[in-house]
FILUMGU-656147 format. One record per residue (C-alpha): residue in three letters; y, z, x. Coordinates in Angstrom, 2 decimals. Layout:
N
r | v | w | u
ALA | Y | Z | X
...
! end
This chain:
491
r | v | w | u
UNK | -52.85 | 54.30 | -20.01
UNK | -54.51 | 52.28 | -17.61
UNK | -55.59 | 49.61 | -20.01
UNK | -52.08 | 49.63 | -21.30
UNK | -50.53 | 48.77 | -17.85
UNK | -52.78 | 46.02 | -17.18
UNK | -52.16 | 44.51 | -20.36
UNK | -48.33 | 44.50 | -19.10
UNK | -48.38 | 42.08 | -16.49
UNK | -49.46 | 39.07 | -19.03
UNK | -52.57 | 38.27 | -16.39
UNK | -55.14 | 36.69 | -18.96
UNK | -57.78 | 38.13 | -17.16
UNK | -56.44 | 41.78 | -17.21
UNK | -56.68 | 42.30 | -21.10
UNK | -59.79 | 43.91 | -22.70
UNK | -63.03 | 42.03 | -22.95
UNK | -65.27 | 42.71 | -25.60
UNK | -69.32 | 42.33 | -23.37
UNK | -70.65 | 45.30 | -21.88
UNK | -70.77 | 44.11 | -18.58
UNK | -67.20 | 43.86 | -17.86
UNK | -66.72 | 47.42 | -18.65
UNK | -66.10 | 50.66 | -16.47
UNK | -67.69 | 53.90 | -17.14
UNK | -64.43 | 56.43 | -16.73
UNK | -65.22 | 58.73 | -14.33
UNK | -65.46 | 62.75 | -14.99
UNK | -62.41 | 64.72 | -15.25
UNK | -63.21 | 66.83 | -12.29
UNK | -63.19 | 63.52 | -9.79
UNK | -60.68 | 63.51 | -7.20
UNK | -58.10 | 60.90 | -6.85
UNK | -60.04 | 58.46 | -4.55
UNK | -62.79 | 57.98 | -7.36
UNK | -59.71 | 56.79 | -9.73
UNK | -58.36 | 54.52 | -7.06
UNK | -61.48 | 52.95 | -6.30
UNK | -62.29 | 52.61 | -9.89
UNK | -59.32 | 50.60 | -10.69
UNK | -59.49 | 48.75 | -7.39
UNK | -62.77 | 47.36 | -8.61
UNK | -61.05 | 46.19 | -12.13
UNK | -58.65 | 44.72 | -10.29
UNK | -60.70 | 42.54 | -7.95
UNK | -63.48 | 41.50 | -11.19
UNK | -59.69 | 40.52 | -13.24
UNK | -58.95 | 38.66 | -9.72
UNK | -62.17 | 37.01 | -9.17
UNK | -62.21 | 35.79 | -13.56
UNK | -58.55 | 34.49 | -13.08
UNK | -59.69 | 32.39 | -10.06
UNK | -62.69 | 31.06 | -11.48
UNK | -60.65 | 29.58 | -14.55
UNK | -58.80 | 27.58 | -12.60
UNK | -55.45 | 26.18 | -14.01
UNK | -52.55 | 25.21 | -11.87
UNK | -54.12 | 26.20 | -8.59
UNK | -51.40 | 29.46 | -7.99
UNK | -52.07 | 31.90 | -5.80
UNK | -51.44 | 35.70 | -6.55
UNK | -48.91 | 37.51 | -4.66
UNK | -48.93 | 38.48 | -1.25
UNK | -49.63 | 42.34 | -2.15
UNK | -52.77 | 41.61 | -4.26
UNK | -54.53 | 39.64 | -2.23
UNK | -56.14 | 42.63 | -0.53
UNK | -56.78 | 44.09 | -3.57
UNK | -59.88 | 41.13 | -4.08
UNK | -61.23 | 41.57 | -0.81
UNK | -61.99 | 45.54 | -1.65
UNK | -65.40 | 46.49 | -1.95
UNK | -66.59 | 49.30 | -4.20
UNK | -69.23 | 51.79 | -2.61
UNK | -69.85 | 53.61 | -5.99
UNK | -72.89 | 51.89 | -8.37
UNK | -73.29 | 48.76 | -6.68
UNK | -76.69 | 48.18 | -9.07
UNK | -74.40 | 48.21 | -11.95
UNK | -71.62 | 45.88 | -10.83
UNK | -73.78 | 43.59 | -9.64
UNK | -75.76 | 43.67 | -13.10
UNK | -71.89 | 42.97 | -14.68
UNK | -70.67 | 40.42 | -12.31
UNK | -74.11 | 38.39 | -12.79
UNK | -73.59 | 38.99 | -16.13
UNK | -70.31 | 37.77 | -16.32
UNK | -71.24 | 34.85 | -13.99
UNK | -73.15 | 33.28 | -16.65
UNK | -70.62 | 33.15 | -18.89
UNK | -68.50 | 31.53 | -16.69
UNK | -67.32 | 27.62 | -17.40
UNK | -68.39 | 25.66 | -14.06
UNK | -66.15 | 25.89 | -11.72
UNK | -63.67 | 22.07 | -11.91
UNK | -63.02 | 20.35 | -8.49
UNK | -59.75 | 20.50 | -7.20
UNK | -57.40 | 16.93 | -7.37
UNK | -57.50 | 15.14 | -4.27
UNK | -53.84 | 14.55 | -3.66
UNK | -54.69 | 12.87 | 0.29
UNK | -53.83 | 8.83 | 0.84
UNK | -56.54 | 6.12 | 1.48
UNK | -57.27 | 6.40 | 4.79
UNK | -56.68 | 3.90 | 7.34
UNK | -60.36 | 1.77 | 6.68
UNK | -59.15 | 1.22 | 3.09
UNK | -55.92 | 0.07 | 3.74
UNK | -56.91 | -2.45 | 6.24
UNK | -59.59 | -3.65 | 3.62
UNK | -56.93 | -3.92 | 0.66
UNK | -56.06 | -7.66 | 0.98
UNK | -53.15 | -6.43 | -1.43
UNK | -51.90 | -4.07 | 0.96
UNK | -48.17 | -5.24 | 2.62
UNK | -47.20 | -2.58 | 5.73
UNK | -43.39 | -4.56 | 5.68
UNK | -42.81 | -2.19 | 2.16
UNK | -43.53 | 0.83 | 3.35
UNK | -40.91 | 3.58 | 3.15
UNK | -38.60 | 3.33 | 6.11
UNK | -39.32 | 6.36 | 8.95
UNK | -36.36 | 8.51 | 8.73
UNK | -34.68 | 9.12 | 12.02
UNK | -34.45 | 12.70 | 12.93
UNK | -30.51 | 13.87 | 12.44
UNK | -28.75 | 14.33 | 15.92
UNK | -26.01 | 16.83 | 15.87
UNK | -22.80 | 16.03 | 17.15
UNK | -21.04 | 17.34 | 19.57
UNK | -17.23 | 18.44 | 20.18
UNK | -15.05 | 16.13 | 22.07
UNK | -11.97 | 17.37 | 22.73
UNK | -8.50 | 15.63 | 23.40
UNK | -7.23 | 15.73 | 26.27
UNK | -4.36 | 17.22 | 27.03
UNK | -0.64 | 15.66 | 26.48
UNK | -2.63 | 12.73 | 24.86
UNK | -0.47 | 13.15 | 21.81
UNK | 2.75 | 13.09 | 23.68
UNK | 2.17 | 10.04 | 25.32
UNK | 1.69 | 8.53 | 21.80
UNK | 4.72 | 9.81 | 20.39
UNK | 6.75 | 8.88 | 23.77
UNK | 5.70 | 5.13 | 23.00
UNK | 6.48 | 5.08 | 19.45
UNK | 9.94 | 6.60 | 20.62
UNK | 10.40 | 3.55 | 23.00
UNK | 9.26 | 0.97 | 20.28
UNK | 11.83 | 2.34 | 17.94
UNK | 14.33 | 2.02 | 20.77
UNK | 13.51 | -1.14 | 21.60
UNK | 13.64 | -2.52 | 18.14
UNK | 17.41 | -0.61 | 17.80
UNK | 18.44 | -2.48 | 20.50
UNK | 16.63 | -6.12 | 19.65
UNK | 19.22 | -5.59 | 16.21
UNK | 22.68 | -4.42 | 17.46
UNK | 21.98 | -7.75 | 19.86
UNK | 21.15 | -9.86 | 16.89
UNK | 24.20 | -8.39 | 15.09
UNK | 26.38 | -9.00 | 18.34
UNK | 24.94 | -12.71 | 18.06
UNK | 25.49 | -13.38 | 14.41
UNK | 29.26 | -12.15 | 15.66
UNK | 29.92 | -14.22 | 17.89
UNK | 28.11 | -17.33 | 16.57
UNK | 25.64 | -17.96 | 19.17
UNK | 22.53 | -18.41 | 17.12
UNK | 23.89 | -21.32 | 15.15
UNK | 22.52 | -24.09 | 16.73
UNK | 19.44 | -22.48 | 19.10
UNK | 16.26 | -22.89 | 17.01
UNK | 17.49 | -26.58 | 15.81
UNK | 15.89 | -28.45 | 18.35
UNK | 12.70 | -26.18 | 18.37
UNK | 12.42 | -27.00 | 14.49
UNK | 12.56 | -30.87 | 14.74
UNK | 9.16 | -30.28 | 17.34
UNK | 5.85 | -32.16 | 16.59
UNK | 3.03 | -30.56 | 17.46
UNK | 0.28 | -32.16 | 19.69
UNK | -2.85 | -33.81 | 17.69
UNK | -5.93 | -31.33 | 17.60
UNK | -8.60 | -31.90 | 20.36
UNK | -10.86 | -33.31 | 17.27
UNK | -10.27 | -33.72 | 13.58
UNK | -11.71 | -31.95 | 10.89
UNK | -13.27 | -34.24 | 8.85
UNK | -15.23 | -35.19 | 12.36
UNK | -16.00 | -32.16 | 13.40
UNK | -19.74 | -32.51 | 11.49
UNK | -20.37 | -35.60 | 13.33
UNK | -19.50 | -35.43 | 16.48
UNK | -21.03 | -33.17 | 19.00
UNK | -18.90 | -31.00 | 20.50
UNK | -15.02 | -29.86 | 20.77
UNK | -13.77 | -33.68 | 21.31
UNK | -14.32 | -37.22 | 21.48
UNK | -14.86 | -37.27 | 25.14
UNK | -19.10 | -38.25 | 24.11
UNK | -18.33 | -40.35 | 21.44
UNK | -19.83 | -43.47 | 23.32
UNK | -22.93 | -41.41 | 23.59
UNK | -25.25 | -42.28 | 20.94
UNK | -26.80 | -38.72 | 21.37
UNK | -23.54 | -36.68 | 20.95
UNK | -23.73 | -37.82 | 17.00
UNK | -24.82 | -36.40 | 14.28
UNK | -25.41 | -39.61 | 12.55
UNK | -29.34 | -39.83 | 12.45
UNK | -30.54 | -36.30 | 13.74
UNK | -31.55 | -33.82 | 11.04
UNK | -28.50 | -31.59 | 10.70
UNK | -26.38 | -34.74 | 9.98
UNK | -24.16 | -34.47 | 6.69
UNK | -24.83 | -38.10 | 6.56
UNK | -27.65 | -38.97 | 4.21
UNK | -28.67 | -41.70 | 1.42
UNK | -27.62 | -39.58 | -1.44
UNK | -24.55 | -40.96 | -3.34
UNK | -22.02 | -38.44 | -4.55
UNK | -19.91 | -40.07 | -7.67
UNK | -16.99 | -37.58 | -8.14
UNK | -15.95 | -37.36 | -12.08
UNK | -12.84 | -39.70 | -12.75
UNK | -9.48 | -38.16 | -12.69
UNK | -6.57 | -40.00 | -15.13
UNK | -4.09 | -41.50 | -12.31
UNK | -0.89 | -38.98 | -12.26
UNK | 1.41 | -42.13 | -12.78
UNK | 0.26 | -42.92 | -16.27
UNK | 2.26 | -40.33 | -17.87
UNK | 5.05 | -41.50 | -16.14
UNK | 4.73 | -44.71 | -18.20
UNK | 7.89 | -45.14 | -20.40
UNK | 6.92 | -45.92 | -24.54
UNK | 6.72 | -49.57 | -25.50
UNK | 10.20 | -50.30 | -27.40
UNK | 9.96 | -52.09 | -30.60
UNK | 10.81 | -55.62 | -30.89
UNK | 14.77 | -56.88 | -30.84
UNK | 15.25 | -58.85 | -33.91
UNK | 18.09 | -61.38 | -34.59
UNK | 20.88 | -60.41 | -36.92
UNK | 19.44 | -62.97 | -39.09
UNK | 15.73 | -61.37 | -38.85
UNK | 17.47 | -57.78 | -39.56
UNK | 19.03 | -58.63 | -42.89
UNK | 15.70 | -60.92 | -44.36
UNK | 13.76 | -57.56 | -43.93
UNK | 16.66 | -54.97 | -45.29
UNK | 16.75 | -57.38 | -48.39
UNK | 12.67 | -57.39 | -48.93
UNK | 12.37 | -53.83 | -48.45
UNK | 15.07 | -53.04 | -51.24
UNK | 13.52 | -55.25 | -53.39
UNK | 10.35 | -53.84 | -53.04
UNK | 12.30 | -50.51 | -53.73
UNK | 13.87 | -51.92 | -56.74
UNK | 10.72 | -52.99 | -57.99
UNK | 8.82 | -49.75 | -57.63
UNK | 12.47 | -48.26 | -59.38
UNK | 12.06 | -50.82 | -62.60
UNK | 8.60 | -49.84 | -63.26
UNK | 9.09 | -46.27 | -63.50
UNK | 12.01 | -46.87 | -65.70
UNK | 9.55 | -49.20 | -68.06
UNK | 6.55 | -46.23 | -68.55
UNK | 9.25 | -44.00 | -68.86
UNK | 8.70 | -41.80 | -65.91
UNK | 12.50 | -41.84 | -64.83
UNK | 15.67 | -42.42 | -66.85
UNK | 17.39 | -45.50 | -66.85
UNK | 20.59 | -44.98 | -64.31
UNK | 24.14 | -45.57 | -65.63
UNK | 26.01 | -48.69 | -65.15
UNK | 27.76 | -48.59 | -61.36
UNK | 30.67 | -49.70 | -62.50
UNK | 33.75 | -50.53 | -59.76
UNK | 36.78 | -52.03 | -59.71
UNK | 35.55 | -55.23 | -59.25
UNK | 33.23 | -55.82 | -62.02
UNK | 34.83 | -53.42 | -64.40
UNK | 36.05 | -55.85 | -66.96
UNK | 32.37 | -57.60 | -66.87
UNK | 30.35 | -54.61 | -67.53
UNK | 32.57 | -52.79 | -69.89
UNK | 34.00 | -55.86 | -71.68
UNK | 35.85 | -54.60 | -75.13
UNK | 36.22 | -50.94 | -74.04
UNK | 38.06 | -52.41 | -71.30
UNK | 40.65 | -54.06 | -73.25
UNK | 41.09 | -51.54 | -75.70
UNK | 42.54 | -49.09 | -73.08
UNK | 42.64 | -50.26 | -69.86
UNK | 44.46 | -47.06 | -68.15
UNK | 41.46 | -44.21 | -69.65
UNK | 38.60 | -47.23 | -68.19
UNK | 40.46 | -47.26 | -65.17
UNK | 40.38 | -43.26 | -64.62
UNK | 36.94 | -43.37 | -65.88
UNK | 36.01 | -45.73 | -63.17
UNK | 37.95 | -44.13 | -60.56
UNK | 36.11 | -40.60 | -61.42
UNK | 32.65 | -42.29 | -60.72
UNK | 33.70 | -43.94 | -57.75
UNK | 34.81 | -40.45 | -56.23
UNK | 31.36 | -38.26 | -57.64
UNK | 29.84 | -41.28 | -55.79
UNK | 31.18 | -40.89 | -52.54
UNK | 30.99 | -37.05 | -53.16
UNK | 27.63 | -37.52 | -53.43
UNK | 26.98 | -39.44 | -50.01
UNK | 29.09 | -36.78 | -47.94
UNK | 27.12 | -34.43 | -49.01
UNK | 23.89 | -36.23 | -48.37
UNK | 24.80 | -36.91 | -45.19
UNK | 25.45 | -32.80 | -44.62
UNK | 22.34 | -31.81 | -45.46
UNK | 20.47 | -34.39 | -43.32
UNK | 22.74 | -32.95 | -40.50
UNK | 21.36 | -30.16 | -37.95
UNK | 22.38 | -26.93 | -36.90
UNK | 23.50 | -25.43 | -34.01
UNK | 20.11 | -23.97 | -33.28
UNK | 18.06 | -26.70 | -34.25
UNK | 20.38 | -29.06 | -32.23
UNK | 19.49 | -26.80 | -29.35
UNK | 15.87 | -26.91 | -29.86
UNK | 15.68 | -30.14 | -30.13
UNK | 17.66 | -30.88 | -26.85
UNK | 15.28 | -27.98 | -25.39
UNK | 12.59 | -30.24 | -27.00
UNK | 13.36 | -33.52 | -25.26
UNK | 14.21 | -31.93 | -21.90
UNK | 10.43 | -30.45 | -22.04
UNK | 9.14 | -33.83 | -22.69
UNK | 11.46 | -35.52 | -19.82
UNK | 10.32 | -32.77 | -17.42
UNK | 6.62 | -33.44 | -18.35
UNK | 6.85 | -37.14 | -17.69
UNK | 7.99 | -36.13 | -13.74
UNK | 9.82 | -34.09 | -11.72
UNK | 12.80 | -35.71 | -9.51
UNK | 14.63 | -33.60 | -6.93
UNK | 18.08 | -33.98 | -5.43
UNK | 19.49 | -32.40 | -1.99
UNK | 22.94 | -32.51 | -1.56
UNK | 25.34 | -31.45 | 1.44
UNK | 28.93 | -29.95 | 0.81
UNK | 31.43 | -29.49 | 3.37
UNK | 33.29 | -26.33 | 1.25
UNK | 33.15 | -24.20 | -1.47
UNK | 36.67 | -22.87 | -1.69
UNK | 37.43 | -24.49 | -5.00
UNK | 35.74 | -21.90 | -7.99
UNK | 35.84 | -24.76 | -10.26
UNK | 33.35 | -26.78 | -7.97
UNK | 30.96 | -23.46 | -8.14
UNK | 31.39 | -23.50 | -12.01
UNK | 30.71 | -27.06 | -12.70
UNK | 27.91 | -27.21 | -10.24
UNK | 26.06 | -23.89 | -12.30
UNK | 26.72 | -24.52 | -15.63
UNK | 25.31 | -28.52 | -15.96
UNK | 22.76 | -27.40 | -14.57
UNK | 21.48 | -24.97 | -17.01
UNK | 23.20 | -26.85 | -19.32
UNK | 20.55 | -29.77 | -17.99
UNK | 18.16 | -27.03 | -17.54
UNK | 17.62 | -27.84 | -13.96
UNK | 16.11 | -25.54 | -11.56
UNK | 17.34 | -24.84 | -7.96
UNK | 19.17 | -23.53 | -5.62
UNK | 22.77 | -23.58 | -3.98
UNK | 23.50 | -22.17 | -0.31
UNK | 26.83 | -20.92 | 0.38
UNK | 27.73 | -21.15 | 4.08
UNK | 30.65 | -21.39 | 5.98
UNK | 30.23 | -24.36 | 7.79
UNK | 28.21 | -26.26 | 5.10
UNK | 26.55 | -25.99 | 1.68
UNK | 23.39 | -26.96 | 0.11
UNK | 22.31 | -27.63 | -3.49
UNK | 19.22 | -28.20 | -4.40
UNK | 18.10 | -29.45 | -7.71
UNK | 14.94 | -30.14 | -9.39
UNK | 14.00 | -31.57 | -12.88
UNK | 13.44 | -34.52 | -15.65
UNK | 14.42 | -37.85 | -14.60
UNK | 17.28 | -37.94 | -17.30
UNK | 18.72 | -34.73 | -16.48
UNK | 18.51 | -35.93 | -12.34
UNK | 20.52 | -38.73 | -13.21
UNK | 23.66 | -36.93 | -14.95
UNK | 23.41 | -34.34 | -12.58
UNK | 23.91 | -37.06 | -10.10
UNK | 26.48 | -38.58 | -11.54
UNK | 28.55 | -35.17 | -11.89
UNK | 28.22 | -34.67 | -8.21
UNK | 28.66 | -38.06 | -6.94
UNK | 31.73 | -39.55 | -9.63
UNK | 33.39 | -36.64 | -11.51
UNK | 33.63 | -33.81 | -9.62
UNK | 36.86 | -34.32 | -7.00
UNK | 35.59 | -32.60 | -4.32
UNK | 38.98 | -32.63 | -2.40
UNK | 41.26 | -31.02 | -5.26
UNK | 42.05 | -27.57 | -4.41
UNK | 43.33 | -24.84 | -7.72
UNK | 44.41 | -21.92 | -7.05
UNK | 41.84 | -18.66 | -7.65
UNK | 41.60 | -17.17 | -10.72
UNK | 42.66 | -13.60 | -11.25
UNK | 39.33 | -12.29 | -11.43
UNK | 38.14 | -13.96 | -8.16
UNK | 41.43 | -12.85 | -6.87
UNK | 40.89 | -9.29 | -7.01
UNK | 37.47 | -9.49 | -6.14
UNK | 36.99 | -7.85 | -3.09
UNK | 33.38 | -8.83 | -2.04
UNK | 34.01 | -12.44 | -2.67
UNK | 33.99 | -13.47 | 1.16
UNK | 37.46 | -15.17 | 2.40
UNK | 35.88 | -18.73 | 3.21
UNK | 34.72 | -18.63 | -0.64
UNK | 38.36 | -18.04 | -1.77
UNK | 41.02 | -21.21 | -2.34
UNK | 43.29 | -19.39 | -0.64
UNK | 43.62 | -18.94 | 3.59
UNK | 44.89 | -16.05 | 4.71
UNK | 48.24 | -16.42 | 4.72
UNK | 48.00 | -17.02 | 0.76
UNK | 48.94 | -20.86 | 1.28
UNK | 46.25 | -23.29 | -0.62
UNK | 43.45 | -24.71 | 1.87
UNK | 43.44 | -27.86 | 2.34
UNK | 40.52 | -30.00 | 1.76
UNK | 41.42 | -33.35 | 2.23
UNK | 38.45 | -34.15 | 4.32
UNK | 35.97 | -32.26 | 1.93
UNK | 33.51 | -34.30 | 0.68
UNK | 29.43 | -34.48 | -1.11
UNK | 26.35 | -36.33 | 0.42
UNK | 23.49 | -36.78 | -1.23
UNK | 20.78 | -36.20 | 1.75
UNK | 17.79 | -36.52 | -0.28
UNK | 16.57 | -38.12 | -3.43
UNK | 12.63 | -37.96 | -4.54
UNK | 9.51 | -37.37 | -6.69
UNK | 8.11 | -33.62 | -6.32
UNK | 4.24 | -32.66 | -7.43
UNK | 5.63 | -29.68 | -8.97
UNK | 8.76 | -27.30 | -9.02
UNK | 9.60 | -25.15 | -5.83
UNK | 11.92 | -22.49 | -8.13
UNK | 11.53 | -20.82 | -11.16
UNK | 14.93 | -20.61 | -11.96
UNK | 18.57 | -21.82 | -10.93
UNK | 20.30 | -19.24 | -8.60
UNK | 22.84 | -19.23 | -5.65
UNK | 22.62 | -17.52 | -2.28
UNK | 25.63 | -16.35 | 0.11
UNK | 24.11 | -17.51 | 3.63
UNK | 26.43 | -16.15 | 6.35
UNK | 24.79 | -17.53 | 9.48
UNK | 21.39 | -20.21 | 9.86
UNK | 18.64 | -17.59 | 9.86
UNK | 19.93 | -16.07 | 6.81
UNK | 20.12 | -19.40 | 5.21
UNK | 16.30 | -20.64 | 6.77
UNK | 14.89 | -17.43 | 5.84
UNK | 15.98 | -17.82 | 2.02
UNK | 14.71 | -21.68 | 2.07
UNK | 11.40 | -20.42 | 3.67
UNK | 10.14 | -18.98 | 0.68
UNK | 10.18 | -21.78 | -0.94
UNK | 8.93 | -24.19 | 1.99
UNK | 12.42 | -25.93 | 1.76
UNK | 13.83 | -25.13 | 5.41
UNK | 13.38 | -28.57 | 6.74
UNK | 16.43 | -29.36 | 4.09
UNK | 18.52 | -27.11 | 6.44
UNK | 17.95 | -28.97 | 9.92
UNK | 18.24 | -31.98 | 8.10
UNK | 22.17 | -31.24 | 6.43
UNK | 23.20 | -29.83 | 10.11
UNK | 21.95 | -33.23 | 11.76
UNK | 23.59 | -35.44 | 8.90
UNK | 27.47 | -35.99 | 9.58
! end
């Protein structure tokens, strides 16, 4: 039984050995208890004392065995002595344990390979943090100002609102806007040469960074790569030559000739049949000669029948050569995009009123009809259009606004505009007594005419402006405003 429990615990020195040495002798039946104990005690410690010598991972036993190899038998010394120097010689020599210690300081300092800068970073011991605590009513003051902001900001609108009312914002930021700022203390593109925050040393040879040694002066040449000058696409196409009436026919004549000729020699290798005699009124006698005489009336219908299928035949060439409604539209979609790629042109133009829908109409349909981009301002003292695109759709937009538009013709509203209830009253053709307004002194004024890099809007819309800021905050997305102050100061 006491073999078999050892054999348990999977020790590798606890199973059963096979020399004589390692044995021992039972004891008699009649022993006590203590003569068992100290009998497998002594087992015990010669298993402990094997599994050490072996070696292996270096583990230790556990805590409540230790003792058990420190226990010394006082039975037959004579004969465990005899077995452990027995099973001493058996024993593999003992291996030396793996130094797992540094280099020492000496052999660092002697390594010329050694760097101390990438050594692993000392970590800072972790400081715990303590509480802090708010103090009290800190919270309420907080929300007390936020209440007072939001007040504040209530009260900065109904003013604004009892402004816009009463009309005295129209004219208060003009002056501000039309404001040059001062020149900078120092430009930047001298800013690397010069010394300081402005030219006050520039007479000083030693306030320069001309010749010192963080000068971005030096006697390296930088060629920048070429760029194609923007104006050559603006370059209209040569136009052919203008030829003299005389010049025109001498080369129609050649070139049928040379059709004719090409005609004849298919006809003679037999590639295309020989066409029938055009016969007309004129030559009809001539080319059908006897026939001709013999019955004049049937020649005559005969000839008359050819001369229609002839014509036939050109109207309908002429049809298919025609183009569609669609392709007519691409193509004029076509040429616009060309016209637009050669240059953008913009227009500005002030209108005293609005009233007339037909004005609003004509102005938004040329141009996306012209496929213009832009923008028109409605406002009750005065509008704004702006307009952007090709050079040939500038020009009929121009004429539109300048020649055939009657700006002081007043129609009545339609019924649609009529009933519309958020259509504002200075909009409307109508005053308020129903009576037509009149608008006599109405009139357009083109404020600005130019080139533009590229286009400021992506589309053509219209805006209902009821006072300035309104109208300069829709302009100032599109860095246009300046157009504003400059309509009010044009009269």
């Amino acid at each position: 039984m006491d073999r078999i429990s050892l054999k348990r615990h999977g020790s590798p020195g606890l199973g059963l050995r096979n020399d004589g040495g390692s044995r021992v002798q039972k004891p008699d039946p009649g022993s006590d208890k203590a003569a068992k104990l100290a009998a497998l005690k002594a087992r015990v410690s010669a298993a402990i004392g094997t599994s050490k010598a072996k070696g292996g991972l270096n583990v230790g036993l556990h805590p409540a065995l230790e003792d058990l190899g420190q226990w010394k038998p006082g039975g037959n010394k004579s004969s465990d002595s005899k077995s452990n120097s027995r099973h001493d010689s058996n024993r593999p020599p003992k291996k030396q344990a793996l130094d797992l210690s540094g280099p020492s300081n000496e052999e660092i300092k002697s390594n010329p390979y050694f760097d101390a800068s990438l050594g692993a970073p000392s970590v800072k011991p972790r400081q715990s943090r303590h509480l802090i605590f708010n103090q009290k009513g800190k919270y309420i003051q907080q929300a007390n100002a936020l209440r007072r902001q939001a007040a504040l900001e209530a009260l900065k609108k109904k003013i604004a609102a009892g402004t816009r009312k009463v009309g005295i914002d129209e004219d208060k930021d003009v002056e501000k806007n039309f404001i040059i700022d001062a020149p900078p203390e120092i430009e930047w593109w001298d800013e690397g040469l010069v010394d300081g925050k402005n030219y006050d040393d520039i007479e000083n040879p030693k306030a320069l960074k001309i010749e010192s040694e963080d000068t971005i002066v030096t006697r390296y040449i930088q060629h920048p790569v070429a760029i194609e000058p923007p104006q050559d696409k603006n370059v209209p196409a040569p136009k052919p030559m203008y030829l003299t009436s005389t010049e025109q026919a001498k080369l129609r004549r050649q070139r049928r000739m040379a059709d004719l000729k090409e005609e004849q020699a298919k006809i003679r290798l037999g590639l295309v049949p020989a066409p029938p005699p055009k016969v007309k009124k004129g030559n009809l006698m001539r080319v059908l000669g006897e026939e001709a005489v013999k019955d004049p009336t049937a020649v005559e219908a005969r000839v008359n029948r050819e001369i229609a299928d002839r014509h036939a035949k050109h109207v309908e060439a002429n049809e298919e050569r025609k183009l569609t409604k669609e392709q007519k539209h691409d193509k004029l979609a076509t040429n616009q995009e060309k016209d637009a790629a050669k240059g953008l042109h913009m227009l500005v133009f002030k209108i005293n009123s609005l009233a007339n829908g037909q004005h609003r109409y004509k102005i938004n349909i040329n141009a996306d009809q012209l496929a213009l981009t832009g923008l028109v301002i409605m406002h009750p003292k005065q509008n704004l259009v702006i307009v952007e695109g090709g050079e040939w759709s500038i020009k009929h937009y121009k004429k539109l606004m300048q020649n055939r538009i009657n700006w002081t013709e007043n129609l009545a509203s339609r019924e649609k505009d009529a009933q519309n209830e958020a259509l504002k009253q200075w909009l409307k053709a109508e005053n308020e007594e129903g009576d037509l307004k009149d608008l006599a002194e109405n009139q357009c004024k083109l404020i600005f005419e130019g080139e533009v890099k590229s286009r400021a809007f992506r589309k053509w819309g219209s805006k209902v402006c009821e006072t300035d800021s309104e109208a300069r905050e829709v302009l100032t997305k599109s860095k246009m405003e300046n157009f504003w102050n400059l309509a009010k100061s044009t009269h």
